[in-house]
MDTraj code that builds the backbone (N, CA, C; nanometers):
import mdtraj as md
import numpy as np

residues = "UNK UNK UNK UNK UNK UNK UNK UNK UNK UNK UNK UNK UNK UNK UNK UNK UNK UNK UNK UNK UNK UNK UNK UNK UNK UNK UNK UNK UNK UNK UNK UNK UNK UNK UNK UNK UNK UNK UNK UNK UNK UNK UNK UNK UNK UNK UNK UNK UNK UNK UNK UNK UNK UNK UNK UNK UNK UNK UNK UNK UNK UNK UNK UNK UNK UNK UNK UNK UNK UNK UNK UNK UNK UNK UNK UNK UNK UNK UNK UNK UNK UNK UNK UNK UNK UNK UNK UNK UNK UNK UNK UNK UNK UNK UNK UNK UNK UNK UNK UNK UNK UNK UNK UNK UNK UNK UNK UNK UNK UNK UNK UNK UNK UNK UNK UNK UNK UNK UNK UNK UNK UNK UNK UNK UNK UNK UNK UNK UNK UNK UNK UNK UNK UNK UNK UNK UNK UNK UNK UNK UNK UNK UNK UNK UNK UNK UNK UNK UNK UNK UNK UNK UNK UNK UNK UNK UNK UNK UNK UNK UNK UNK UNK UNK UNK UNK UNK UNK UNK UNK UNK UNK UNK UNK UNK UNK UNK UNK UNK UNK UNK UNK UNK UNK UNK UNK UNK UNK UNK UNK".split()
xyz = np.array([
    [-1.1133, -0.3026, 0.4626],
    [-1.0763, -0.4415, 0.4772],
    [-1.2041, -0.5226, 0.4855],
    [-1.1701, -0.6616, 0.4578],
    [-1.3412, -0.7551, 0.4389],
    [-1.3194, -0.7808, 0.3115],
    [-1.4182, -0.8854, 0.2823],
    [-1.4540, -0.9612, 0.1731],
    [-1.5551, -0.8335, 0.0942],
    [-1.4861, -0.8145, -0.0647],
    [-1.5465, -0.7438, -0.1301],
    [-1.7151, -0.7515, -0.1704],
    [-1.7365, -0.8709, -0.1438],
    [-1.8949, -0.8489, -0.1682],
    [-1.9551, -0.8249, -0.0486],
    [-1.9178, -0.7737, 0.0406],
    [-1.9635, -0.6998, 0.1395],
    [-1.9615, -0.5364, 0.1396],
    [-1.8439, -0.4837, 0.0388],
    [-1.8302, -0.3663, 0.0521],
    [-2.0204, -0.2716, -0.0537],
    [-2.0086, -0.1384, 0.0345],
    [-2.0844, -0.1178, -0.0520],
    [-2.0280, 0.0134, -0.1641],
    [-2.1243, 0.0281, -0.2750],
    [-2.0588, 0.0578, -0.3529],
    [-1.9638, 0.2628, -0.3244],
    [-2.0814, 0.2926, -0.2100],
    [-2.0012, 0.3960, -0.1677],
    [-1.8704, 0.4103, -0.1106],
    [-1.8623, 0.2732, 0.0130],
    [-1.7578, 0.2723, 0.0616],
    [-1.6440, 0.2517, -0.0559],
    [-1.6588, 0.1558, -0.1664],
    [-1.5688, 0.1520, -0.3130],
    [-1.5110, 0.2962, -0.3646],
    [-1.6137, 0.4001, -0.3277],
    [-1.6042, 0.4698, -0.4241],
    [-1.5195, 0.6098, -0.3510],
    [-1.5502, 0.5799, -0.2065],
    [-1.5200, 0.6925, -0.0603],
    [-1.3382, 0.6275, -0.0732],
    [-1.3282, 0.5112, -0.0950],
    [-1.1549, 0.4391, -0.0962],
    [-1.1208, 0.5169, -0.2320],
    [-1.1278, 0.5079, -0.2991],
    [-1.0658, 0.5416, -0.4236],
    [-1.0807, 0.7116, -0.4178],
    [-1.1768, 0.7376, -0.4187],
    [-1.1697, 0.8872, -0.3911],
    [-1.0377, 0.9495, -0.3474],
    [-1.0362, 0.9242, -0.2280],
    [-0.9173, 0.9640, -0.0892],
    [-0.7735, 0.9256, -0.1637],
    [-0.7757, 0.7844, -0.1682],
    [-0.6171, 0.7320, -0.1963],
    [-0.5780, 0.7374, -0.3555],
    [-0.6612, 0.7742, -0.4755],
    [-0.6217, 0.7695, -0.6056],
    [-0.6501, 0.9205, -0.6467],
    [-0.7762, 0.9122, -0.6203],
    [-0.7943, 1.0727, -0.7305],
    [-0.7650, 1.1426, -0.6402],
    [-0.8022, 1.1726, -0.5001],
    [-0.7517, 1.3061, -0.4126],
    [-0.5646, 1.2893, -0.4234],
    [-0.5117, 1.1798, -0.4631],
    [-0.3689, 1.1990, -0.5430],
    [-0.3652, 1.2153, -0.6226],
    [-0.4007, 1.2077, -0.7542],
    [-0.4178, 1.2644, -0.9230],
    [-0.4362, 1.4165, -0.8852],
    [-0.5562, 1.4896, -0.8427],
    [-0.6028, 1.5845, -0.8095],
    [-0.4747, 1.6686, -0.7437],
    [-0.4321, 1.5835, -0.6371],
    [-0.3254, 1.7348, -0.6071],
    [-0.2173, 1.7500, -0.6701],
    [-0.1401, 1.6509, -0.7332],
    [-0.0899, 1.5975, -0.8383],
    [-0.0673, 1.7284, -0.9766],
    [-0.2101, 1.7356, -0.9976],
    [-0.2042, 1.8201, -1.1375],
    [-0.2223, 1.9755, -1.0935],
    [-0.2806, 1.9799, -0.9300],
    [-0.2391, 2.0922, -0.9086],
    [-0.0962, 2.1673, -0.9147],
    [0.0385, 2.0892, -0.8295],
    [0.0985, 2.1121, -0.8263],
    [0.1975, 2.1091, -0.9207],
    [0.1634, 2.0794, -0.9933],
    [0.2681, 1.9905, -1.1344],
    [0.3270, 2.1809, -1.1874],
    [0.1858, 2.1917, -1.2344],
    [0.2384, 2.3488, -1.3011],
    [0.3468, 2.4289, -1.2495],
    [0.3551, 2.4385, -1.0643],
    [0.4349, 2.5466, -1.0207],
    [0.5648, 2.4829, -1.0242],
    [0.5583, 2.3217, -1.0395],
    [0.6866, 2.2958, -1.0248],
    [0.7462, 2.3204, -1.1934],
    [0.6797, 2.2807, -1.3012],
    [0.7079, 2.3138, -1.4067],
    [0.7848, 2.4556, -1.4224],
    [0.6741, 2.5738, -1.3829],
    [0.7453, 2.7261, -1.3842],
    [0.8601, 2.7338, -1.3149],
    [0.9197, 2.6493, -1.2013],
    [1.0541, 2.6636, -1.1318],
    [1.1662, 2.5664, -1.1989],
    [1.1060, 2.4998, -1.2871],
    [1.2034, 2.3921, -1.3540],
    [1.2420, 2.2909, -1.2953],
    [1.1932, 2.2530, -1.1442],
    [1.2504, 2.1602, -1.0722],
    [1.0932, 2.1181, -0.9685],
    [1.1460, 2.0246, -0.9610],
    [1.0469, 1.9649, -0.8399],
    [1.0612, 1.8314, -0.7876],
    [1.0102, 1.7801, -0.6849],
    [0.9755, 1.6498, -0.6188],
    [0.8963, 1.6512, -0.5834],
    [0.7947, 1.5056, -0.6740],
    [0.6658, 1.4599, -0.5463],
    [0.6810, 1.3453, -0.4759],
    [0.6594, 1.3453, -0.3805],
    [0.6755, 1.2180, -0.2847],
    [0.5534, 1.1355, -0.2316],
    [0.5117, 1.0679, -0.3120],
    [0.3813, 0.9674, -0.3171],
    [0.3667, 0.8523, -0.1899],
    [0.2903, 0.8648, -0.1126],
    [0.2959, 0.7305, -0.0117],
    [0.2089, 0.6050, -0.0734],
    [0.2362, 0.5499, -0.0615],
    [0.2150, 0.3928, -0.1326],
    [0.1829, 0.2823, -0.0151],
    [0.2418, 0.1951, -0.0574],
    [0.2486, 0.0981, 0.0289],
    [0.3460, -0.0693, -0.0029],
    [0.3576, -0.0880, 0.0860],
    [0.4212, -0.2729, 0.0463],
    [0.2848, -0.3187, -0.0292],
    [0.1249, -0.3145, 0.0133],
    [0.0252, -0.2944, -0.0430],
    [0.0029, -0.2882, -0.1831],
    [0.1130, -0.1791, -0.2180],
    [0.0911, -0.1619, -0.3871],
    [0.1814, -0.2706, -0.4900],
    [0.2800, -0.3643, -0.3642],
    [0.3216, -0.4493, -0.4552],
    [0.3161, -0.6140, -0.3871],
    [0.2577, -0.6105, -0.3375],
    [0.2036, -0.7647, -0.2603],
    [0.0794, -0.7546, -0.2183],
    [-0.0075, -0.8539, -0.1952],
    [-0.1590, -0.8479, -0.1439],
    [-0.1445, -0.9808, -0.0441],
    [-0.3051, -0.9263, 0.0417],
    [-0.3259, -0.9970, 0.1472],
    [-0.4730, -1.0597, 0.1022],
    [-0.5485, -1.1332, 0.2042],
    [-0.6527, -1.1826, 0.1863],
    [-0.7441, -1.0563, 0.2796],
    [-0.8186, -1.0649, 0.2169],
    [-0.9566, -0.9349, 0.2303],
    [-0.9541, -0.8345, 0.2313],
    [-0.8416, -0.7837, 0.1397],
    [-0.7639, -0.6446, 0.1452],
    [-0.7449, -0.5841, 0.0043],
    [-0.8831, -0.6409, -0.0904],
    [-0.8575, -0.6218, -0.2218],
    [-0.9032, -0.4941, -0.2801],
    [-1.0035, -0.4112, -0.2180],
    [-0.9978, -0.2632, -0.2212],
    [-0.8844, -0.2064, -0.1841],
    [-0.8313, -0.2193, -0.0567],
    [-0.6742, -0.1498, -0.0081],
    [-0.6062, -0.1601, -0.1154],
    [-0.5634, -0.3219, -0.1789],
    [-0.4601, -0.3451, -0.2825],
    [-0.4636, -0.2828, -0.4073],
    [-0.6033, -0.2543, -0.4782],
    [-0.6325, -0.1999, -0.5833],
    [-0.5936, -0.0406, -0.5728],
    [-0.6036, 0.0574, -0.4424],
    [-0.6320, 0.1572, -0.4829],
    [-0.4578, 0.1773, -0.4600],
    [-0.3602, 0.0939, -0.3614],
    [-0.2156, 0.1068, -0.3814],
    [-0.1646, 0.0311, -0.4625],
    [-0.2091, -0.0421, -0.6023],
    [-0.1342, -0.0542, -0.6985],
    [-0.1551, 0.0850, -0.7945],
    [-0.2601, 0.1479, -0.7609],
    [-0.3088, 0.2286, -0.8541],
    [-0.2042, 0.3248, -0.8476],
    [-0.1913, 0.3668, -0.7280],
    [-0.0454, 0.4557, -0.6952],
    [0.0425, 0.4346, -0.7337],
    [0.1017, 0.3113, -0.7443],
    [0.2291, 0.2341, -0.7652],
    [0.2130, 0.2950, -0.9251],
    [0.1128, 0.2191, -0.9961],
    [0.1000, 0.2706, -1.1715],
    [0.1137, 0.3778, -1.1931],
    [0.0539, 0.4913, -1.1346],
    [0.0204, 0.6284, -1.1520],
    [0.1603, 0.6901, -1.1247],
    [0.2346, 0.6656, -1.0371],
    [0.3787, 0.7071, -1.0173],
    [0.4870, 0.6570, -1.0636],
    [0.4886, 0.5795, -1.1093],
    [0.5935, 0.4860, -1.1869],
    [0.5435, 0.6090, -1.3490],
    [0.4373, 0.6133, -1.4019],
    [0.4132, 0.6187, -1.5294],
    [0.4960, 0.7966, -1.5041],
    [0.3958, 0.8256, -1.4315],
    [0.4209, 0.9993, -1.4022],
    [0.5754, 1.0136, -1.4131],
    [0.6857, 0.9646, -1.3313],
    [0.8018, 0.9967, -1.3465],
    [0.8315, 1.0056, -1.4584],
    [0.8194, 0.8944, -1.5923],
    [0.8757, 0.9225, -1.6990],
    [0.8371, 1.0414, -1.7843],
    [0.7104, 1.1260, -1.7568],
    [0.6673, 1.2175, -1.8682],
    [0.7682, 1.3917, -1.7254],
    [0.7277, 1.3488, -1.6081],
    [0.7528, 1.4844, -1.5685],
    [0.9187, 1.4918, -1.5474],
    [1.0225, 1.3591, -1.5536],
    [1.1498, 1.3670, -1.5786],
    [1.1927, 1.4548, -1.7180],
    [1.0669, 1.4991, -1.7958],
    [1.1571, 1.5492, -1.8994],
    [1.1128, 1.6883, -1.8359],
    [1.0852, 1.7463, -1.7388],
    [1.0970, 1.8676, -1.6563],
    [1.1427, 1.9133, -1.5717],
    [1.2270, 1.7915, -1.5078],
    [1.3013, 1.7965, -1.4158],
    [1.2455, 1.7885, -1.2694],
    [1.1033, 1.7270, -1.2813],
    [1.0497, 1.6700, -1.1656],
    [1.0955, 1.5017, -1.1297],
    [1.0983, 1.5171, -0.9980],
    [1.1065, 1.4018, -0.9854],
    [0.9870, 1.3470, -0.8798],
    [0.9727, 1.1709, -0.8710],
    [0.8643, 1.1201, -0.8028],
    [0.8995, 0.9646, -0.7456],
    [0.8545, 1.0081, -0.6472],
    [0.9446, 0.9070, -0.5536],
    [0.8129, 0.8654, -0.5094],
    [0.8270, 0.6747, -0.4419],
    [0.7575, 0.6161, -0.3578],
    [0.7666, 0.6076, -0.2560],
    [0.7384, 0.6052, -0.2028],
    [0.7219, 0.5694, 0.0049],
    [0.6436, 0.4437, -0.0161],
    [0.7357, 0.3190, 0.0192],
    [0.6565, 0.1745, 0.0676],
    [0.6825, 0.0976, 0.1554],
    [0.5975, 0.1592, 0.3058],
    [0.5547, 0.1445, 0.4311],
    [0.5232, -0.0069, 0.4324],
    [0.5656, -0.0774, 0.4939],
    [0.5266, -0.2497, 0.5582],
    [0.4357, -0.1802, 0.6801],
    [0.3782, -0.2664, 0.7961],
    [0.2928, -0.2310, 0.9140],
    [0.3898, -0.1412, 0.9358],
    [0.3052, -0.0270, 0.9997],
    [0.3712, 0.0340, 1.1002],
    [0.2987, 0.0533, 1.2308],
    [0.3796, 0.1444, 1.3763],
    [0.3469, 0.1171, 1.4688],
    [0.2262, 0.2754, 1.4805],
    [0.0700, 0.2684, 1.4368],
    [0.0388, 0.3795, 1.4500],
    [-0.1022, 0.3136, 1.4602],
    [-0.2095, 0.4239, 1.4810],
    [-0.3828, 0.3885, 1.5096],
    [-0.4580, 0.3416, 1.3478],
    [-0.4066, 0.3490, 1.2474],
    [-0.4149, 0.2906, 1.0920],
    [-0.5552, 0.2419, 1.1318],
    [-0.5077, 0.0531, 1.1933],
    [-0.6224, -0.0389, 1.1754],
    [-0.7693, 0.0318, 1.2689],
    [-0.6962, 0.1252, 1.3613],
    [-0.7941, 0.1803, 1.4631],
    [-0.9047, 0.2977, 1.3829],
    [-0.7805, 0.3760, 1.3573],
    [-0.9018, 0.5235, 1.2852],
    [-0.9116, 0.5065, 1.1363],
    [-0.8507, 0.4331, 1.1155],
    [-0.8466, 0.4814, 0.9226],
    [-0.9553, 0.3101, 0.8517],
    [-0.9360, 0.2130, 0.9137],
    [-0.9914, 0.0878, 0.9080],
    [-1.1117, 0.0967, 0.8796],
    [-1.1969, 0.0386, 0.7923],
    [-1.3068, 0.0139, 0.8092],
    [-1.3377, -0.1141, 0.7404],
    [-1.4410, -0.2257, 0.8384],
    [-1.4134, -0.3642, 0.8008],
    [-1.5626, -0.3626, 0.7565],
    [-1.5504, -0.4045, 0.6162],
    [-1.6685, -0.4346, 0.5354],
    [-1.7233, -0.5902, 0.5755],
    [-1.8424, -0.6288, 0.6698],
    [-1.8985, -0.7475, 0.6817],
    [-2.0649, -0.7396, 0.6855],
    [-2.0555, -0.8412, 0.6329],
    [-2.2243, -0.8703, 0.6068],
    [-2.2547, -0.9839, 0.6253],
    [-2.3776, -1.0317, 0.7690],
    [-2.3926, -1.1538, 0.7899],
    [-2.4559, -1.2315, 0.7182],
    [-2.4857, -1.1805, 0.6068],
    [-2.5277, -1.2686, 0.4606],
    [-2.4465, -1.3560, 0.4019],
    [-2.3343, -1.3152, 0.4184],
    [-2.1987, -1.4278, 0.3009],
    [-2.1414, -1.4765, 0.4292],
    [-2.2415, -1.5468, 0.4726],
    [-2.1696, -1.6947, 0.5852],
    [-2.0994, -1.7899, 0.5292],
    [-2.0848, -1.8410, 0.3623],
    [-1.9940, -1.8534, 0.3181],
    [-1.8317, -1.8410, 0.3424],
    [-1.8191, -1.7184, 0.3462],
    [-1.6910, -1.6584, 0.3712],
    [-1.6511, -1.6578, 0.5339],
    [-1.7497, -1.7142, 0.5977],
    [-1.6988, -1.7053, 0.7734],
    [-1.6064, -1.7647, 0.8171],
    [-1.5525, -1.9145, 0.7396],
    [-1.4279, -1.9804, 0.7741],
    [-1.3222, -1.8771, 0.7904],
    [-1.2969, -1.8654, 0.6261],
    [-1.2308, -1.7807, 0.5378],
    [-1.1556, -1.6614, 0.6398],
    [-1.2623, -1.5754, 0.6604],
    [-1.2338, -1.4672, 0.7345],
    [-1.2339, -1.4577, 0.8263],
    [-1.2456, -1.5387, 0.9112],
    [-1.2162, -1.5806, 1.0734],
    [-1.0916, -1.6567, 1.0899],
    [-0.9860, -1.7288, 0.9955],
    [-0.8461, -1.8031, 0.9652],
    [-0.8059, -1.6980, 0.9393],
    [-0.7846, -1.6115, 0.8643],
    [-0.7528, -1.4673, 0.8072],
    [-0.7278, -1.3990, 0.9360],
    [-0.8356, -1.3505, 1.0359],
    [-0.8314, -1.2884, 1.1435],
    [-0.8100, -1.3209, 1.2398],
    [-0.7908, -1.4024, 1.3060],
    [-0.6934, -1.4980, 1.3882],
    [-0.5542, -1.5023, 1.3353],
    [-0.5157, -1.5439, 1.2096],
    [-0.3571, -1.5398, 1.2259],
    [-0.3356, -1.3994, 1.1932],
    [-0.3509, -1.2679, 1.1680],
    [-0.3827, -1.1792, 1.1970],
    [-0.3510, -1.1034, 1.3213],
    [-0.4285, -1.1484, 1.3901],
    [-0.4120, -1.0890, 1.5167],
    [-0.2771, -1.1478, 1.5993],
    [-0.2805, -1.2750, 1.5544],
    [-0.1478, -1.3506, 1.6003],
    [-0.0289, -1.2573, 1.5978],
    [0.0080, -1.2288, 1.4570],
    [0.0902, -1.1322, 1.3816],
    [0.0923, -1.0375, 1.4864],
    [0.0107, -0.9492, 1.4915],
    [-0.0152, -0.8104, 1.5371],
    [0.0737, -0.8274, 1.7210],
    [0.0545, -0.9671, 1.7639],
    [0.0980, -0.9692, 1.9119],
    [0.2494, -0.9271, 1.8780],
    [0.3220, -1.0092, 1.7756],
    [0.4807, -0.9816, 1.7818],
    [0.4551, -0.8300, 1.7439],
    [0.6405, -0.7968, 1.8817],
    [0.6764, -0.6675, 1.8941],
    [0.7021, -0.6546, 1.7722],
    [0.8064, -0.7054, 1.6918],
    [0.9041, -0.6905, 1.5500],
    [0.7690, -0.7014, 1.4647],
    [0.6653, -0.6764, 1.4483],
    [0.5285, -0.7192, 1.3814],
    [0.6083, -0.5917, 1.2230],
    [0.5675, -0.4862, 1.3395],
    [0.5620, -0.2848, 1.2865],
    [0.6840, -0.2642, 1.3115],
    [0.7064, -0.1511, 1.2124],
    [0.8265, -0.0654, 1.2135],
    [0.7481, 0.0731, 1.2798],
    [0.8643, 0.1578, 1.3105],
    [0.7958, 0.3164, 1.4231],
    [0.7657, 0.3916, 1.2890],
    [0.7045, 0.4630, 1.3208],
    [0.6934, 0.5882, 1.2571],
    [0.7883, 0.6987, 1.2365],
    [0.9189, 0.6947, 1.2910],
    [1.0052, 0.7515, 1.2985],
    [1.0952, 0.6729, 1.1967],
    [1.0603, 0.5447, 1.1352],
    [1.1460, 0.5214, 1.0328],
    [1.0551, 0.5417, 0.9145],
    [0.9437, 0.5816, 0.8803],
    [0.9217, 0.5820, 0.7834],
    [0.9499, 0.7162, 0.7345],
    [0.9333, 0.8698, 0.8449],
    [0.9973, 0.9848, 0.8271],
    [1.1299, 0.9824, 0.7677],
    [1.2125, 0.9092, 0.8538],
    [1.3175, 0.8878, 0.8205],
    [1.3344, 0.8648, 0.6673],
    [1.2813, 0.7840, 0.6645],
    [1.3025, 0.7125, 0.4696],
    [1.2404, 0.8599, 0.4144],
    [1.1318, 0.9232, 0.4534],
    [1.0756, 1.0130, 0.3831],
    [1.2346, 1.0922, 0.2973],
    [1.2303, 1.1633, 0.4624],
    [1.3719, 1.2756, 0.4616],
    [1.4641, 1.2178, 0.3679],
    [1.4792, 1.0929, 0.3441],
    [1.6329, 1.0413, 0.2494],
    [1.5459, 1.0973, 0.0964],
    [1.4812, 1.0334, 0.0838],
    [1.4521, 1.0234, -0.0330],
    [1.4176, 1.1943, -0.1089],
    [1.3960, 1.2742, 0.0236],
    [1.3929, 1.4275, -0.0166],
    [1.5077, 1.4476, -0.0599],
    [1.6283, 1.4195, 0.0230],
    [1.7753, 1.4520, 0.0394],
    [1.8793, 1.3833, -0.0404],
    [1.8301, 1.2721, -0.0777],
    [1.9754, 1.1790, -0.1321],
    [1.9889, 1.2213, -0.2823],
    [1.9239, 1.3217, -0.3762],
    [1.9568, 1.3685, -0.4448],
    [1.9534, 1.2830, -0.6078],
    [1.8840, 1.1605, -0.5541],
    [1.9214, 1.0421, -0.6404],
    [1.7860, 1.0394, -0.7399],
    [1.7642, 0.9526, -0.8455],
    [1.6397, 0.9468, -0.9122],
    [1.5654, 0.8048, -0.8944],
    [1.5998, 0.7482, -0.7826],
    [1.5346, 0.6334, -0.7104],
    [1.3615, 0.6773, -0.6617],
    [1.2803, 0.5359, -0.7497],
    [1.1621, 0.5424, -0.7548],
    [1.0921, 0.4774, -0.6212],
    [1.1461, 0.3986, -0.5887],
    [1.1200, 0.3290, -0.4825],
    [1.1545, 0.3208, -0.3441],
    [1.1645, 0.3494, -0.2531],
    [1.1986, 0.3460, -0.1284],
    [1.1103, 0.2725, -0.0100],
    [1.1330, 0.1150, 0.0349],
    [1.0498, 0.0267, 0.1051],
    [1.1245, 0.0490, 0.2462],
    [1.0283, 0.0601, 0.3272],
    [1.0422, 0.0925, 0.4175],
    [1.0159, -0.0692, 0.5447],
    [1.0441, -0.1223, 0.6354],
    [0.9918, -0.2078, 0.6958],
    [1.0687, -0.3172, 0.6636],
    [1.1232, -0.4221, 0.7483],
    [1.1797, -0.5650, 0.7492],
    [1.0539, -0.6470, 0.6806],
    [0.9311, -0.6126, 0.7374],
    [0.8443, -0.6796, 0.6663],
    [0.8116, -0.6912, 0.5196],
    [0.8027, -0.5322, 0.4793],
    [0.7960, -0.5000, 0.3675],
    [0.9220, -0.5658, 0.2512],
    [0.9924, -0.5491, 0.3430],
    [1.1292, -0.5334, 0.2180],
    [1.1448, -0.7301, 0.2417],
    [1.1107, -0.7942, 0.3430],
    [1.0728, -0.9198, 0.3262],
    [1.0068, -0.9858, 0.1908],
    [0.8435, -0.9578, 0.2128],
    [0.7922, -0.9912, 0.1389],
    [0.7530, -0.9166, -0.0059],
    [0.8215, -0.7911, -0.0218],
    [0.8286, -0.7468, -0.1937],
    [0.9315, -0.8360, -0.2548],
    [1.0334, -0.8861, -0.2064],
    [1.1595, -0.9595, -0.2132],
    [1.1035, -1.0959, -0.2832],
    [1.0376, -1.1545, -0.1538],
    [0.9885, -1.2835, -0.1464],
    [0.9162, -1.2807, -0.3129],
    [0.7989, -1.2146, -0.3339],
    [0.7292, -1.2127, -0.4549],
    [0.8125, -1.2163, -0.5505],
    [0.8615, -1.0640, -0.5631],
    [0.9725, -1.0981, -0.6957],
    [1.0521, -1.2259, -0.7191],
    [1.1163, -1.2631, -0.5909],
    [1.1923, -1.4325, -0.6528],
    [1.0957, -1.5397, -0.6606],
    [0.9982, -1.5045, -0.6199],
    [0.8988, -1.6466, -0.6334],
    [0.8461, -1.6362, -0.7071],
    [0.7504, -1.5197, -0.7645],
    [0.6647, -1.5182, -0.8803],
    [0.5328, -1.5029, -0.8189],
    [0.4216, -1.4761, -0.8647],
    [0.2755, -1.4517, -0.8321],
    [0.2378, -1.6025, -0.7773],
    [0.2646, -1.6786, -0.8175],
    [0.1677, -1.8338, -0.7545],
    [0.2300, -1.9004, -0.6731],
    [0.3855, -1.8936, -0.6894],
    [0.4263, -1.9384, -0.5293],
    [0.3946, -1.8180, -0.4139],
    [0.4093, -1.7008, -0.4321],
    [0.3907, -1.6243, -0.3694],
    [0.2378, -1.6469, -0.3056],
    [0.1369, -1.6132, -0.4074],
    [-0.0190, -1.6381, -0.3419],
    [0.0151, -1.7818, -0.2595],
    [0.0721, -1.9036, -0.3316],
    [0.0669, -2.0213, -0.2410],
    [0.1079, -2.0315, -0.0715],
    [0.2126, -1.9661, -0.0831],
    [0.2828, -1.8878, 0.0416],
    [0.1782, -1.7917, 0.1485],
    [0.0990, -1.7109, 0.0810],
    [0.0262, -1.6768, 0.1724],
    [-0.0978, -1.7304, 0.2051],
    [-0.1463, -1.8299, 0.1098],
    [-0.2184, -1.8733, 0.1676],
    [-0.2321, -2.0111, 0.2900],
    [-0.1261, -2.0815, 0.2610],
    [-0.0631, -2.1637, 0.3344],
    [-0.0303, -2.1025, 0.5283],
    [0.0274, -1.9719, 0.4877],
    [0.0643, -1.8710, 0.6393],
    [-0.0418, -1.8484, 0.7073],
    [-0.1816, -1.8039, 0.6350],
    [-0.2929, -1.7914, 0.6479],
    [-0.3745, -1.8856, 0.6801],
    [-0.3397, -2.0084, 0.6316],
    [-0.4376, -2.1270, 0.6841],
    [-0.5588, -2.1043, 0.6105],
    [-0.5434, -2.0613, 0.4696],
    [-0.7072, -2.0614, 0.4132],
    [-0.7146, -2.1186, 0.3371],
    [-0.6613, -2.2591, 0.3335],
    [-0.7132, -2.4149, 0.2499],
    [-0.7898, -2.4584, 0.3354],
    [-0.9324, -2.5098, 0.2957],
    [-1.0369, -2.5223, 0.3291],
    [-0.9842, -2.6928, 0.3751],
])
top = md.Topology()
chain = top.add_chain()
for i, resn in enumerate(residues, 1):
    res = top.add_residue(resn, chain, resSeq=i)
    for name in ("N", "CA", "C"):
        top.add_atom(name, md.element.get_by_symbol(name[0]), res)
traj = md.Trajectory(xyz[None], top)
């Protein structure tokens, strides 16, 4: 998280690593054994991420649309094998994420961007006070388990009031009311 010209090019490269290719990678491992059994399911975690964006979250967003692409495309070639590939798309949830997995790219060079990302992080944190903010972790299992079980060829499964809020919101609004919308929530008209 942070304004991308702060990131450096390792940290770019340490994100994508983890969340795209260490998924491609296990991906083509497993593909084969499910091929030899004639059947399979992969179950991809994603995010609300991979289909709405935030402000300073444009590494996060890039490497969960990448998922979103990569699994959407994948279903159609491994459906003619009788694999199937499902999404998991998590809104906040209630877990240590922003704590252990976070890392906030800043550099006191682009004082530029200090409004910016201080309106951003304030309503932010605002957010974070409401209880109803996160969904538990016990519902996103939950969604997991359906989507193992319901037997169905459903690509998508959104998880979160939030999530299923604002993927909603985008689709009926479109990309520019939508960006207008968040930036307005955000308070980042100068």
């Amino acid at each position: 998280m942070g304004i991308l010209e702060a990131a450096t090019d390792e940290q770019i490269r340490r994100q994508f690593e983890v969340n795209v290719f260490g998924l491609i990678n296990m991906t083509k491992a497993i593909v084969p054994h499910f091929r030899s059994n004639k059947e399979g399911l992969l179950i991809n975690i994603s995010s609300m991420g991979g289909k709405v964006t935030f402000p300073t979250m444009s590494l996060y967003h890039s490497n969960k649309f990448a998922v979103e692409g990569f699994s959407e495309a994948l279903s159609y070639e491994l459906a003619s094998q009788n694999i199937k590939v499902k999404l998991i798309e998590p809104g906040a949830i209630h877990t240590d994420f922003g704590g252990r997995s976070m890392e906030f790219f800043f550099n006191e060079s682009l004082t530029d961007y200090k409004q910016f990302t201080a309106a951003f992080l304030g309503k932010l944190a605002e957010m974070e006070k409401d209880p109803a903010y996160a969904s538990s972790p016990e519902l996103v299992a939950e969604t997991i388990y359906q989507a193992t079980t319901d037997g169905t060829s459903q690509l998508r499964y959104v998880v979160g009031e939030d999530a299923k809020t604002l993927i909603k919101m985008k689709d009926n609004l479109g990309d520019e009311e939508y960006m207008k919308n968040v930036t307005q929530h955000f308070s980042l008209l100068r």
